[in-house]
N, CA, C and O atoms as a GROMACS GRO file, in nm:
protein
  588
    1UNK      N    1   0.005   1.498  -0.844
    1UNK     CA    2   0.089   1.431  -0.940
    1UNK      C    3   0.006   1.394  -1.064
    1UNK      O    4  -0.102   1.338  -1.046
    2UNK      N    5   0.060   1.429  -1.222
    2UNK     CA    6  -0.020   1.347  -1.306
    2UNK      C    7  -0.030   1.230  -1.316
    2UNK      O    8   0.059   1.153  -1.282
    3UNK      N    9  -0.188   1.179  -1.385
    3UNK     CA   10  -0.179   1.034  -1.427
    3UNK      C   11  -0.071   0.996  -1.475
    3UNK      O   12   0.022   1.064  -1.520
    4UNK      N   13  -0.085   0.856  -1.463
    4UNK     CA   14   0.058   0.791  -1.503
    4UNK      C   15   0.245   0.812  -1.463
    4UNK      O   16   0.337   0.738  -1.499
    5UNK      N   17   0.251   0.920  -1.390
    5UNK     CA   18   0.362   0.947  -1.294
    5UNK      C   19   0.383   0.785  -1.251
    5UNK      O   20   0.306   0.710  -1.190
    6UNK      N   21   0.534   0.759  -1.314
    6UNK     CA   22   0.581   0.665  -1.174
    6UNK      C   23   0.682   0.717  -1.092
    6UNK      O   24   0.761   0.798  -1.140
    7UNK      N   25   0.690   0.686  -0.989
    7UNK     CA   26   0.788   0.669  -0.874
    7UNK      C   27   0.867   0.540  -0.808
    7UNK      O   28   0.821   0.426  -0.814
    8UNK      N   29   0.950   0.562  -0.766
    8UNK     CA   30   1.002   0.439  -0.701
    8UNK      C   31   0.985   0.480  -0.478
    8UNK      O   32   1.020   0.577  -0.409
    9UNK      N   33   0.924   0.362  -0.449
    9UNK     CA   34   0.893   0.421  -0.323
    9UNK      C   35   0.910   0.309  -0.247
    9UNK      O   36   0.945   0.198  -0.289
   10UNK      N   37   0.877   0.348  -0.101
   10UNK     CA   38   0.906   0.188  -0.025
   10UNK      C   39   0.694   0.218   0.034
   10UNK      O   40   0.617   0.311   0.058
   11UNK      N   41   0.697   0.084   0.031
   11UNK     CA   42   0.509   0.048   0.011
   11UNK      C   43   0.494  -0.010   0.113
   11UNK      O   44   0.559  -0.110   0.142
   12UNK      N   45   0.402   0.042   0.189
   12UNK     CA   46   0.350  -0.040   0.310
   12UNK      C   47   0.203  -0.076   0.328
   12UNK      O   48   0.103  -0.004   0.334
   13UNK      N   49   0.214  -0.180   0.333
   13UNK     CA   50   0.057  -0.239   0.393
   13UNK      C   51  -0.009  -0.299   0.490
   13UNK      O   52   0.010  -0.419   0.513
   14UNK      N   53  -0.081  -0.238   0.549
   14UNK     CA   54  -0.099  -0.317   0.694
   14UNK      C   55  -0.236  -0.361   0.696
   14UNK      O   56  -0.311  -0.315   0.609
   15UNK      N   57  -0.277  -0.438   0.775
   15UNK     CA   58  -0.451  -0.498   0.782
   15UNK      C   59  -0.465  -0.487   0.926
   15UNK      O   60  -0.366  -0.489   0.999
   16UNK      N   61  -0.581  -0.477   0.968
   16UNK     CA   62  -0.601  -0.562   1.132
   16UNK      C   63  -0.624  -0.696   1.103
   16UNK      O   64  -0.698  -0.728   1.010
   17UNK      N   65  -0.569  -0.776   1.172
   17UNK     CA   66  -0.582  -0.939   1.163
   17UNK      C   67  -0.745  -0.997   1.211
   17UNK      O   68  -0.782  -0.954   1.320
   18UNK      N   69  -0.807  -1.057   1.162
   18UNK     CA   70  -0.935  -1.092   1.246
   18UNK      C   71  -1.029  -1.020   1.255
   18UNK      O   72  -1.130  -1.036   1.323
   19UNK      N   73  -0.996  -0.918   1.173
   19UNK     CA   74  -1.112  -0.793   1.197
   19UNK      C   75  -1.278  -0.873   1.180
   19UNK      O   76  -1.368  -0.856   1.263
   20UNK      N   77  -1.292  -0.964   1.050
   20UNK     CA   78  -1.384  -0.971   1.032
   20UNK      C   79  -1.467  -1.083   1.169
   20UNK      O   80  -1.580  -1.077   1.216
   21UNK      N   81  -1.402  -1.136   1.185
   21UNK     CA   82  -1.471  -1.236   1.306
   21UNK      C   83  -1.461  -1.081   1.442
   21UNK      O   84  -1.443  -1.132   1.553
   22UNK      N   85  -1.465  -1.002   1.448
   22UNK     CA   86  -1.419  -0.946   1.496
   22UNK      C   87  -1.566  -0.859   1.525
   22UNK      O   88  -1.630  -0.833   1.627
   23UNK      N   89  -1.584  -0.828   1.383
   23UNK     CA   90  -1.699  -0.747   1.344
   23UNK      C   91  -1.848  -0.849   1.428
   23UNK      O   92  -1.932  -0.806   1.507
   24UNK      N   93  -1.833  -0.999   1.370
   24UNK     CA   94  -1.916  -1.109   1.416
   24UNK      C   95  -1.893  -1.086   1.535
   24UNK      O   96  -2.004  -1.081   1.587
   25UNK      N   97  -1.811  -1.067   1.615
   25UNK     CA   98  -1.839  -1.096   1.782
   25UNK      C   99  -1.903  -0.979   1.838
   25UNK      O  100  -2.008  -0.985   1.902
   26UNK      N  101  -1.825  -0.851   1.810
   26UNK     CA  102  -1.855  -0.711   1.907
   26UNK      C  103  -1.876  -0.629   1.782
   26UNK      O  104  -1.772  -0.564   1.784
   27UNK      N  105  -1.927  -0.597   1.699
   27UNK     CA  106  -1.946  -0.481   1.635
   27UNK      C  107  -1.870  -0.306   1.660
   27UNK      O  108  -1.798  -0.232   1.592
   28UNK      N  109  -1.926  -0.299   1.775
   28UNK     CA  110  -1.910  -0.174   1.860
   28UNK      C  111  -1.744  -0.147   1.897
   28UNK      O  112  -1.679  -0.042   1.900
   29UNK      N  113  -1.712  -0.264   1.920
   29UNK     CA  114  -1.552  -0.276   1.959
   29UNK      C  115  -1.426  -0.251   1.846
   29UNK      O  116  -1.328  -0.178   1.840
   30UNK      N  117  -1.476  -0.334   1.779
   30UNK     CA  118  -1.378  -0.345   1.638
   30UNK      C  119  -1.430  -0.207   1.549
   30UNK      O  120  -1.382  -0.207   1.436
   31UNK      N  121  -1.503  -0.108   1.574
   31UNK     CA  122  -1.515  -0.051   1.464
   31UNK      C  123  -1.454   0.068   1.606
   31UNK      O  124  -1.430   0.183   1.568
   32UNK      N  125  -1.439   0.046   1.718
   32UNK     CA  126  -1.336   0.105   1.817
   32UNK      C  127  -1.205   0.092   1.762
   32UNK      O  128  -1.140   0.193   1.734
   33UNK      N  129  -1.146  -0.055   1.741
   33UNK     CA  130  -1.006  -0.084   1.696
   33UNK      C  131  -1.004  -0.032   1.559
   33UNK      O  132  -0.937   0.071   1.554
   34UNK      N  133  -1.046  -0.061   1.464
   34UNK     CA  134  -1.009   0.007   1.334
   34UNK      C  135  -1.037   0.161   1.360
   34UNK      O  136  -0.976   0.219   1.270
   35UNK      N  137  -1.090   0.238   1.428
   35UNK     CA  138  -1.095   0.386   1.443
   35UNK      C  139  -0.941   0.408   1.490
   35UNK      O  140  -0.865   0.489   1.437
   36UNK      N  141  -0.912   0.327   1.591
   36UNK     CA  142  -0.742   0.382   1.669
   36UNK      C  143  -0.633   0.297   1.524
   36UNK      O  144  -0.525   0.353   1.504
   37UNK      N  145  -0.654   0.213   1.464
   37UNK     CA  146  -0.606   0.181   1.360
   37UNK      C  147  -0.591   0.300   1.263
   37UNK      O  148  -0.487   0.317   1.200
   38UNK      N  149  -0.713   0.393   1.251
   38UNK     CA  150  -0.649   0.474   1.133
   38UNK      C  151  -0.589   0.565   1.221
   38UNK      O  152  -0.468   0.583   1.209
   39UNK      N  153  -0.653   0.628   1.309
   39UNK     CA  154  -0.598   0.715   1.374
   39UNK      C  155  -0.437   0.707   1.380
   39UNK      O  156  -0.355   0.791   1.345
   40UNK      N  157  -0.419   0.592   1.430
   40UNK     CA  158  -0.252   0.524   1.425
   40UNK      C  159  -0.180   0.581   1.301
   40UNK      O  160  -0.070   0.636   1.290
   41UNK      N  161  -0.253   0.559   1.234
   41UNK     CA  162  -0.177   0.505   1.080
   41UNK      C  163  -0.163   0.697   1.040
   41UNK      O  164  -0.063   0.770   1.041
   42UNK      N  165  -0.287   0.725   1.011
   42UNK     CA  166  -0.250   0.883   0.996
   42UNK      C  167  -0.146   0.976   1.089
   42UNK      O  168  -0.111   1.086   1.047
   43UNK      N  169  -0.105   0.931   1.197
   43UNK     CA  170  -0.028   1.038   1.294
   43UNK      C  171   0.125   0.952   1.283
   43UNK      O  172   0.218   1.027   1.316
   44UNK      N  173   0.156   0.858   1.258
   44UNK     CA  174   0.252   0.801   1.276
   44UNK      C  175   0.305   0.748   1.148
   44UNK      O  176   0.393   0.662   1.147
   45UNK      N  177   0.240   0.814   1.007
   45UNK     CA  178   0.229   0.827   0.881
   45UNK      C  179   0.312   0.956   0.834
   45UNK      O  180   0.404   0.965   0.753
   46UNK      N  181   0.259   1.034   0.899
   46UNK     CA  182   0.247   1.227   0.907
   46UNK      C  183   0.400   1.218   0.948
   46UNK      O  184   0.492   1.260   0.877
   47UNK      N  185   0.418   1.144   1.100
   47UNK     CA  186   0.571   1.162   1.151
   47UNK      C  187   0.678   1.141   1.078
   47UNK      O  188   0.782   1.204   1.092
   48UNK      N  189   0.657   1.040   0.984
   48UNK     CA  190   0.766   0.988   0.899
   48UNK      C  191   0.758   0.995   0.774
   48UNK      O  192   0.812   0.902   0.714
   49UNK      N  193   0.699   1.091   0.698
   49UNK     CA  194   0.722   1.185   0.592
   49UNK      C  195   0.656   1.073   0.445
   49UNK      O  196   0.685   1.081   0.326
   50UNK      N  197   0.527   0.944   0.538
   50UNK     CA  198   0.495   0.926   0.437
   50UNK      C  199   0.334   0.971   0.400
   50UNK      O  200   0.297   1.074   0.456
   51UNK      N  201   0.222   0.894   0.299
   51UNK     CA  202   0.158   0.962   0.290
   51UNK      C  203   0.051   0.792   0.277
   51UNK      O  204   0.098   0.684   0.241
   52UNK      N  205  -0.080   0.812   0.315
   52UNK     CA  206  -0.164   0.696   0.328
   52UNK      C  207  -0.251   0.736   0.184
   52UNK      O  208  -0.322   0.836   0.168
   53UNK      N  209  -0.214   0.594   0.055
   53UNK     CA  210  -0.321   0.618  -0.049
   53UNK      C  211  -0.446   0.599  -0.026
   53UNK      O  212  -0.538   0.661  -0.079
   54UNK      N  213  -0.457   0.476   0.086
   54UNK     CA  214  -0.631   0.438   0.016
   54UNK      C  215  -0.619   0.372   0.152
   54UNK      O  216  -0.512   0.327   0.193
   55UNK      N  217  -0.743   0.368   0.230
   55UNK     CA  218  -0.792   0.288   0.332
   55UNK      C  219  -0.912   0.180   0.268
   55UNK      O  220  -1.013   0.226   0.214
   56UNK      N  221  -0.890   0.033   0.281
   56UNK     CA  222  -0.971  -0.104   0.269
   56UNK      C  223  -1.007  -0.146   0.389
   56UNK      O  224  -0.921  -0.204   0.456
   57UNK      N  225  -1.138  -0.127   0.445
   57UNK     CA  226  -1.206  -0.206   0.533
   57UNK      C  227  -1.115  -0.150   0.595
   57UNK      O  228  -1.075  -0.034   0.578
   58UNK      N  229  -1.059  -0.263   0.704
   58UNK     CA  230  -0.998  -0.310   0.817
   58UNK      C  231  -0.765  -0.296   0.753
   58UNK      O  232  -0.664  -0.334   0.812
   59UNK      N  233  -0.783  -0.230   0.626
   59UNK     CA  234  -0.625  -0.215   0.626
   59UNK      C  235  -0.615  -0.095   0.536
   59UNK      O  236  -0.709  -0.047   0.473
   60UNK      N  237  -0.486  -0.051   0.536
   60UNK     CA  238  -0.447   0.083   0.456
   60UNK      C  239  -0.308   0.071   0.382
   60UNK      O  240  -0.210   0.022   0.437
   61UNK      N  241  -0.306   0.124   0.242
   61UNK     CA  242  -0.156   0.120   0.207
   61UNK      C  243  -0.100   0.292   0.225
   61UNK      O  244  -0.174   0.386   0.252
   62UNK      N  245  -0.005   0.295   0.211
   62UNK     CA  246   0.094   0.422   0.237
   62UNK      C  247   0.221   0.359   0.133
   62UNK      O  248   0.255   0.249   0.089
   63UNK      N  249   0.269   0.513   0.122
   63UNK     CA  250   0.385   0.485   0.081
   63UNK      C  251   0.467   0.586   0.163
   63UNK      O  252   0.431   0.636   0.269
   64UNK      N  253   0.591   0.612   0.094
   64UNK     CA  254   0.723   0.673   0.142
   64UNK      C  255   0.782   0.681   0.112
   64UNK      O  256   0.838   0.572   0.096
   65UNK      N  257   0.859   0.797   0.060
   65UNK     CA  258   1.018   0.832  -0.027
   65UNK      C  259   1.155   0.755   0.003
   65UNK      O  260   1.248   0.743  -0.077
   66UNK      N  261   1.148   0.696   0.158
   66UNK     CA  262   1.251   0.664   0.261
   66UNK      C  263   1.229   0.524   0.296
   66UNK      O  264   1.116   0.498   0.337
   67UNK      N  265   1.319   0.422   0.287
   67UNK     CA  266   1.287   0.251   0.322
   67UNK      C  267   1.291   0.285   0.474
   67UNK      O  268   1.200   0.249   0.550
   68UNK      N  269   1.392   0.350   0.513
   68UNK     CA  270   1.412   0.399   0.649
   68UNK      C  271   1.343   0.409   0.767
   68UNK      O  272   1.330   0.358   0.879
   69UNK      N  273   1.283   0.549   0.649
   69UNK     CA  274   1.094   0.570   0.731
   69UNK      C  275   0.992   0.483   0.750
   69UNK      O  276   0.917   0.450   0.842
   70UNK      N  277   1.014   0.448   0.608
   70UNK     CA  278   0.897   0.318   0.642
   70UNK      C  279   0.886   0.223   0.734
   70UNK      O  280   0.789   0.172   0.791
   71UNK      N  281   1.050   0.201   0.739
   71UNK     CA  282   1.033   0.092   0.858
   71UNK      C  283   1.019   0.168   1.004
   71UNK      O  284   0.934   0.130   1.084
   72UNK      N  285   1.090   0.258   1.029
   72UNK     CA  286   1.066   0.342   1.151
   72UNK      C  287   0.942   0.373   1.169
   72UNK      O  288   0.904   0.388   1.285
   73UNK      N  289   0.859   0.390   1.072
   73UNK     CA  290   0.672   0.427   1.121
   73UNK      C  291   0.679   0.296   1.132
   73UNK      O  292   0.653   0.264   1.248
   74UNK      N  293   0.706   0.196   1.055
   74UNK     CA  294   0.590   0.094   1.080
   74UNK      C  295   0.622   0.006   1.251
   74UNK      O  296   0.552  -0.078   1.308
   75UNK      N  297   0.767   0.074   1.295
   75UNK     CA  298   0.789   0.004   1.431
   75UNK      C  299   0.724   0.090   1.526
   75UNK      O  300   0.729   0.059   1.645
   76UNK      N  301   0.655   0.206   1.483
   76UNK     CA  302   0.610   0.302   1.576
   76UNK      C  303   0.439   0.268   1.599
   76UNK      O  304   0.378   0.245   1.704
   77UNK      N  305   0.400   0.274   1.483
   77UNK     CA  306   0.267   0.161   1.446
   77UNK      C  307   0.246   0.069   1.556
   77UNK      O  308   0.171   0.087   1.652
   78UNK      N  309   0.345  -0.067   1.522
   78UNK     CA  310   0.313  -0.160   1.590
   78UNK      C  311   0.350  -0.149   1.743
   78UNK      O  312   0.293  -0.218   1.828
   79UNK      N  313   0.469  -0.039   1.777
   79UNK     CA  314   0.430   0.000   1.934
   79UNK      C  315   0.313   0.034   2.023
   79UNK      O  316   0.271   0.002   2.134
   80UNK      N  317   0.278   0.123   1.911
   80UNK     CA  318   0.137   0.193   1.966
   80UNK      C  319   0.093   0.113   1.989
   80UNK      O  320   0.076   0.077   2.106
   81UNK      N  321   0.049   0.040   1.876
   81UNK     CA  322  -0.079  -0.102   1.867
   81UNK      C  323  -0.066  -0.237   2.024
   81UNK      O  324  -0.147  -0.320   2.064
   82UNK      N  325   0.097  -0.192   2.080
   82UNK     CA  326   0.068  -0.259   2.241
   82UNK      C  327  -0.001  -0.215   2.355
   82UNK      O  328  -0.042  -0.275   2.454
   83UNK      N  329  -0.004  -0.112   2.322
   83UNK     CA  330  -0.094  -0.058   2.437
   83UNK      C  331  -0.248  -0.068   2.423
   83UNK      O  332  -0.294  -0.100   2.313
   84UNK      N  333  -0.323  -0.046   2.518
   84UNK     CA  334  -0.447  -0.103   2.558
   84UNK      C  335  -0.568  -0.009   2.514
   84UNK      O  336  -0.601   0.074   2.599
   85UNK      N  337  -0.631  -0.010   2.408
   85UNK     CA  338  -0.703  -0.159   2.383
   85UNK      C  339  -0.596  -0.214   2.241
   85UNK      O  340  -0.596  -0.160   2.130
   86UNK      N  341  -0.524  -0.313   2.275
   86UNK     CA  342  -0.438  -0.379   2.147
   86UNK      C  343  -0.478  -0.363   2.053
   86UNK      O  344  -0.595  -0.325   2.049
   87UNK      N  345  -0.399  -0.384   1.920
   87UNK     CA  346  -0.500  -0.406   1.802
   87UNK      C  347  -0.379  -0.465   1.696
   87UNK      O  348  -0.279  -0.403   1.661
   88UNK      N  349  -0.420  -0.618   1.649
   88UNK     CA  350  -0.332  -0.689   1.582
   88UNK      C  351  -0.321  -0.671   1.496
   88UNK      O  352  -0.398  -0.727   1.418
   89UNK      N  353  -0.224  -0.584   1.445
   89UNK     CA  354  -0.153  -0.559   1.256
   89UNK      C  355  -0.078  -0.603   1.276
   89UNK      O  356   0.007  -0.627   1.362
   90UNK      N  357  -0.138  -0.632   1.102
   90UNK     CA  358   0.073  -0.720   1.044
   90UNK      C  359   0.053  -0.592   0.953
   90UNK      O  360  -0.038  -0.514   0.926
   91UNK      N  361   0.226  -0.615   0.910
   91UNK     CA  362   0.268  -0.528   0.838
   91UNK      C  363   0.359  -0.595   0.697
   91UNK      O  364   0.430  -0.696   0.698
   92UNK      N  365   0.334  -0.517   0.597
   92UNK     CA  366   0.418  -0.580   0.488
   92UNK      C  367   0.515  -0.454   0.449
   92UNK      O  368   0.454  -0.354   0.486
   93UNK      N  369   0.634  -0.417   0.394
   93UNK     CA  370   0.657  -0.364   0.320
   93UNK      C  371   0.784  -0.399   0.233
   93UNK      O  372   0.868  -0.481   0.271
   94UNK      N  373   0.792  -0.320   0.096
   94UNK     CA  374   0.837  -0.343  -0.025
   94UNK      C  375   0.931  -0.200  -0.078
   94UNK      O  376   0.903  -0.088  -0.034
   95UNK      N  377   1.010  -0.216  -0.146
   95UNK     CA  378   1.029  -0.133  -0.220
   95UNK      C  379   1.016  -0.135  -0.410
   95UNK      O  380   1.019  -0.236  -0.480
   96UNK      N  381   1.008  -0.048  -0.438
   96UNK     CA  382   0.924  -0.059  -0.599
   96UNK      C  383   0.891   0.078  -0.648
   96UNK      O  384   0.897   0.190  -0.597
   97UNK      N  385   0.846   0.022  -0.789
   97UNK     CA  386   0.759   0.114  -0.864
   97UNK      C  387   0.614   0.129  -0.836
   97UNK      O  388   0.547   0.033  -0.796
   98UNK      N  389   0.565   0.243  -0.854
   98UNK     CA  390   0.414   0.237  -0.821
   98UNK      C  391   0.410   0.340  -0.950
   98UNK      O  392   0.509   0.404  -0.985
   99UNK      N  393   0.273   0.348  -1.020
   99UNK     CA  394   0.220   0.472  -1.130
   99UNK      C  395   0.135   0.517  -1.045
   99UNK      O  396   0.091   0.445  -0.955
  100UNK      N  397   0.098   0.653  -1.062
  100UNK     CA  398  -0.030   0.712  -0.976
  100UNK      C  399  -0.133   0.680  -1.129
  100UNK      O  400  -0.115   0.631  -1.241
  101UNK      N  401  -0.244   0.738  -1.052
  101UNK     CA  402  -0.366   0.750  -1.148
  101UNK      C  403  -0.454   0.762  -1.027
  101UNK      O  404  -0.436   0.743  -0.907
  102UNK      N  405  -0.573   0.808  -1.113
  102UNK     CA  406  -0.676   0.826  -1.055
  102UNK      C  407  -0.751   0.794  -0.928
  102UNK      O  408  -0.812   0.861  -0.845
  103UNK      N  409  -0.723   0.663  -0.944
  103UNK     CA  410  -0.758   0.561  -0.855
  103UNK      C  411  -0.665   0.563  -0.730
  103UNK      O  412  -0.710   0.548  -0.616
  104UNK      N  413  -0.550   0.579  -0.755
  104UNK     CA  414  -0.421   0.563  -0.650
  104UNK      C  415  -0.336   0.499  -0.664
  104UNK      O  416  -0.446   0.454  -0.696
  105UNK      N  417  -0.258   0.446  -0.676
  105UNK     CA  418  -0.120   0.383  -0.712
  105UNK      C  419  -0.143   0.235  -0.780
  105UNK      O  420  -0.254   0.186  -0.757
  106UNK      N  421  -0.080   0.180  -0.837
  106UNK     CA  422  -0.032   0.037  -0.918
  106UNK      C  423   0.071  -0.004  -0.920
  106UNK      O  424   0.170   0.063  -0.893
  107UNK      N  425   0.072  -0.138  -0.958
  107UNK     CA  426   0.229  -0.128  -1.024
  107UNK      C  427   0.304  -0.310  -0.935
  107UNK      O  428   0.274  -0.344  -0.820
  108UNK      N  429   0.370  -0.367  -1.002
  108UNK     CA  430   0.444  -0.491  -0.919
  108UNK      C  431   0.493  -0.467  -0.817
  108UNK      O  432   0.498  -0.560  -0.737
  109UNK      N  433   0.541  -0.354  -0.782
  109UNK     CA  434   0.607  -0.282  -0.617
  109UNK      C  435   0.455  -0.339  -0.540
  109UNK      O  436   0.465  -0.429  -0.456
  110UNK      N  437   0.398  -0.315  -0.554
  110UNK     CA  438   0.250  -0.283  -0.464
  110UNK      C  439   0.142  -0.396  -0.460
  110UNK      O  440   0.049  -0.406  -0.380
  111UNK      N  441   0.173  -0.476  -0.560
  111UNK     CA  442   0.137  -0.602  -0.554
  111UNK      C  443   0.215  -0.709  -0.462
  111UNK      O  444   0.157  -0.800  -0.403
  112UNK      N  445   0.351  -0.688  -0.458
  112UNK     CA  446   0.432  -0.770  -0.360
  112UNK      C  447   0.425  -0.715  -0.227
  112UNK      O  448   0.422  -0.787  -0.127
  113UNK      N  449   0.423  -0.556  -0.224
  113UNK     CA  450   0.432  -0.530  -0.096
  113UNK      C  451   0.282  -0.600  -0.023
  113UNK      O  452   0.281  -0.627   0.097
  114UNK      N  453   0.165  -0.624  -0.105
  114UNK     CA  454   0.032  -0.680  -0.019
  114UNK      C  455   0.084  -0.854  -0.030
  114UNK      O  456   0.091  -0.927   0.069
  115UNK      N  457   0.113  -0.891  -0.148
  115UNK     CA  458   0.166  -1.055  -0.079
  115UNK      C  459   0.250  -1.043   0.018
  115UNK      O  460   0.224  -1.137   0.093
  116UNK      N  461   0.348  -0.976   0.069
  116UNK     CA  462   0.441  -1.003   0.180
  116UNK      C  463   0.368  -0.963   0.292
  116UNK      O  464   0.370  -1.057   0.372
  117UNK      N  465   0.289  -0.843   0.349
  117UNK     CA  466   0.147  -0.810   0.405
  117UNK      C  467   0.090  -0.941   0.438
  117UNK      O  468   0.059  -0.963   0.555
  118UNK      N  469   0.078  -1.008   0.370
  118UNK     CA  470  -0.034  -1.112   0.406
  118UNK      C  471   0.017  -1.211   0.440
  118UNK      O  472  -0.063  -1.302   0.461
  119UNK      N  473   0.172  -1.244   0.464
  119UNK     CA  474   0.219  -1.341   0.515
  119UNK      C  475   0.260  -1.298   0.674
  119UNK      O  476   0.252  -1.373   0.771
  120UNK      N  477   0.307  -1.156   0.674
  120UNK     CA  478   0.343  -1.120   0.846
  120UNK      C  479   0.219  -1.170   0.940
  120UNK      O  480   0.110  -1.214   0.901
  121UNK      N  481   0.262  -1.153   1.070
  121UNK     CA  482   0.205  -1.211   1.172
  121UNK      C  483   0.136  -1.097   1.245
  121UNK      O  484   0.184  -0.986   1.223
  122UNK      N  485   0.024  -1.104   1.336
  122UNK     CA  486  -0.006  -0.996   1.418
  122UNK      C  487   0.108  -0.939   1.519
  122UNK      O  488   0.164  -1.017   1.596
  123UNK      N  489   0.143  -0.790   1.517
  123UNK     CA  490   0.203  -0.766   1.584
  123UNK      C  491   0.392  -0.761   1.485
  123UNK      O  492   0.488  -0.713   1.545
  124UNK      N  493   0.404  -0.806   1.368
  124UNK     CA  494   0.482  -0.832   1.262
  124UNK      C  495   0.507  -0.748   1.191
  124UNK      O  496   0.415  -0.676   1.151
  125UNK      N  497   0.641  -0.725   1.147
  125UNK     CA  498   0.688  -0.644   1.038
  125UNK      C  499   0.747  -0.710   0.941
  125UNK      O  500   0.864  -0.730   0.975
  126UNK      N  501   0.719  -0.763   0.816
  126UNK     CA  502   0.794  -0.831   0.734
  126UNK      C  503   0.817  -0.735   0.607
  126UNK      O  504   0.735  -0.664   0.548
  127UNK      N  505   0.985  -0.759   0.581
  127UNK     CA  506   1.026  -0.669   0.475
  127UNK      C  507   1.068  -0.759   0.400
  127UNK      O  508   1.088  -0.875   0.435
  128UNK      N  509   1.099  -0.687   0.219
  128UNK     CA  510   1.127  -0.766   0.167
  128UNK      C  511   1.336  -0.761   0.173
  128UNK      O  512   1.407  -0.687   0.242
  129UNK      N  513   1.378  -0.875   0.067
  129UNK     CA  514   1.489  -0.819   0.113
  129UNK      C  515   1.539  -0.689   0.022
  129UNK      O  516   1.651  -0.640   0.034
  130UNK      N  517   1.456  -0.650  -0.055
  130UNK     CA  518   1.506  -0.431  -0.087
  130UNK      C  519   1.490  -0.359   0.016
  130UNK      O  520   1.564  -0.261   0.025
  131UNK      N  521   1.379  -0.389   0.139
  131UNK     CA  522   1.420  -0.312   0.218
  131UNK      C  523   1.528  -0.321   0.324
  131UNK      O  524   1.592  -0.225   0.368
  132UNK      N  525   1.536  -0.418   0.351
  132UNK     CA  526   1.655  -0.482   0.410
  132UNK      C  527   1.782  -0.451   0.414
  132UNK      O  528   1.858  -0.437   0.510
  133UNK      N  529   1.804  -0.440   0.260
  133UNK     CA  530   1.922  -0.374   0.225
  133UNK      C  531   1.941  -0.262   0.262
  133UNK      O  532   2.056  -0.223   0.285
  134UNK      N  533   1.857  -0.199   0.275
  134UNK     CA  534   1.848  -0.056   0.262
  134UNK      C  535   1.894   0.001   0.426
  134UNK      O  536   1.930   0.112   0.465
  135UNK      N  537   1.872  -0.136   0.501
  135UNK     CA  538   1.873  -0.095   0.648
  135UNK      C  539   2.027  -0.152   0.688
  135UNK      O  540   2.060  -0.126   0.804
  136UNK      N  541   2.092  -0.201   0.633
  136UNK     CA  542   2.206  -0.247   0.601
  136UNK      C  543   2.296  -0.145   0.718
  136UNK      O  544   2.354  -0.205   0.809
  137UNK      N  545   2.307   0.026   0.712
  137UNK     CA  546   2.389   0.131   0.778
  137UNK      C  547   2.355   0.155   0.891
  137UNK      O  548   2.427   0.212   0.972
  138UNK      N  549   2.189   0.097   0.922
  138UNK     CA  550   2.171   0.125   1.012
  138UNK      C  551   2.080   0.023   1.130
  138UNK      O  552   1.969  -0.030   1.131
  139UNK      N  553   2.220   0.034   1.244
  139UNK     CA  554   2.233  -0.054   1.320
  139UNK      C  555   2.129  -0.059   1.428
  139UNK      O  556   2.094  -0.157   1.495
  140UNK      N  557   2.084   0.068   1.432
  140UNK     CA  558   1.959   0.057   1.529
  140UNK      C  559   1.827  -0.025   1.527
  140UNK      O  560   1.748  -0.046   1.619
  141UNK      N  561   1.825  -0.067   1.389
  141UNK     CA  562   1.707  -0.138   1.345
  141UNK      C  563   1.761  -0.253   1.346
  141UNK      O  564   1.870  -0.279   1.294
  142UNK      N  565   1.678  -0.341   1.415
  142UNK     CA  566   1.759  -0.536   1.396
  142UNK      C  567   1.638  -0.566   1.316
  142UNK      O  568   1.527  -0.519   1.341
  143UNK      N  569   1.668  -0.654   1.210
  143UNK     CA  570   1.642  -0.710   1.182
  143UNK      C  571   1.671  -0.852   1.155
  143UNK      O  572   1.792  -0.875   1.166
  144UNK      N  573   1.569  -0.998   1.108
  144UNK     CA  574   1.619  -1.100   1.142
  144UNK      C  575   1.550  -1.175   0.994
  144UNK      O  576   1.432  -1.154   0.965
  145UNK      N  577   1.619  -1.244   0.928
  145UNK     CA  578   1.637  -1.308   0.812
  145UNK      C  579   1.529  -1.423   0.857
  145UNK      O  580   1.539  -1.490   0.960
  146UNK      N  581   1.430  -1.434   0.767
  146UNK     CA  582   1.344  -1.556   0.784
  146UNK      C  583   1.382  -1.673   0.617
  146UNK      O  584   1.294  -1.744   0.569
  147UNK      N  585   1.462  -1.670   0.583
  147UNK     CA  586   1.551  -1.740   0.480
  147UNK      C  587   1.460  -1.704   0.353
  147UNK      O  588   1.493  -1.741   0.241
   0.00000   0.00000   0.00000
């Protein structure tokens, strides 16, 4: 895509929770959990037709053409992430504008989707309400209004 391309996309951001005390306790372990963290994130990324911009430490953003998808990876994500050895992500996502460039995406979409990110809980999916709406047709997904 050229510089400066915008898009409108649904934005996801996830972290491992605690990573860094994490790093302080077991070294060896947590750089175990963030390995099945990306691993996660790339195969269950791939499934749902989105694409991962940039990996930070211990979190990664993605985006996605589909609010749909997004939320469907990101419930597939945090399934995985129950099984053993666990690994506590929260999840944020948004819908918005992003510009590409060089660097990888920008834009107020992508800034809210990491404030809402940083309020979910381990094991959490928090959307905003654009995506929400969006899930409106479809009944398979519950979602639950935190006011």
């Amino acid at each position: 895509m050229p510089n400066g391309t915008r898009i409108l996309a649904s934005i996801m951001f996830a972290d491992i929770v605690g990573y860094t005390a994490m790093m302080q306790e077991n070294e060896s372990q947590a750089k175990e959990l963030r390995d099945r963290f990306r691993k996660t994130l790339e195969q269950k990324t791939l499934e749902h037709n989105g694409t991962i911009i940039q990996y930070y430490g211990d979190g990664c953003l993605c985006i996605y053409g589909s609010a749909v998808e997004s939320v469907k990876s990101a419930i597939s994500i945090q399934e995985n992430f129950l099984d053993n050895p666990q690994v506590p992500v929260r999840v944020g996502l948004h819908i918005g504008d992003v510009v590409y460039d060089d660097d990888g995406v920008y834009g107020d979409g992508v800034n809210l989707a990491s404030r809402i990110e940083s309020l979910s809980i381990p094991g959490g999916i928090l959307l905003s309400d654009k995506i929400n709406d969006e899930l409106i047709s479809h009944p398979d997904i519950d979602t639950l209004s935190m006011g």
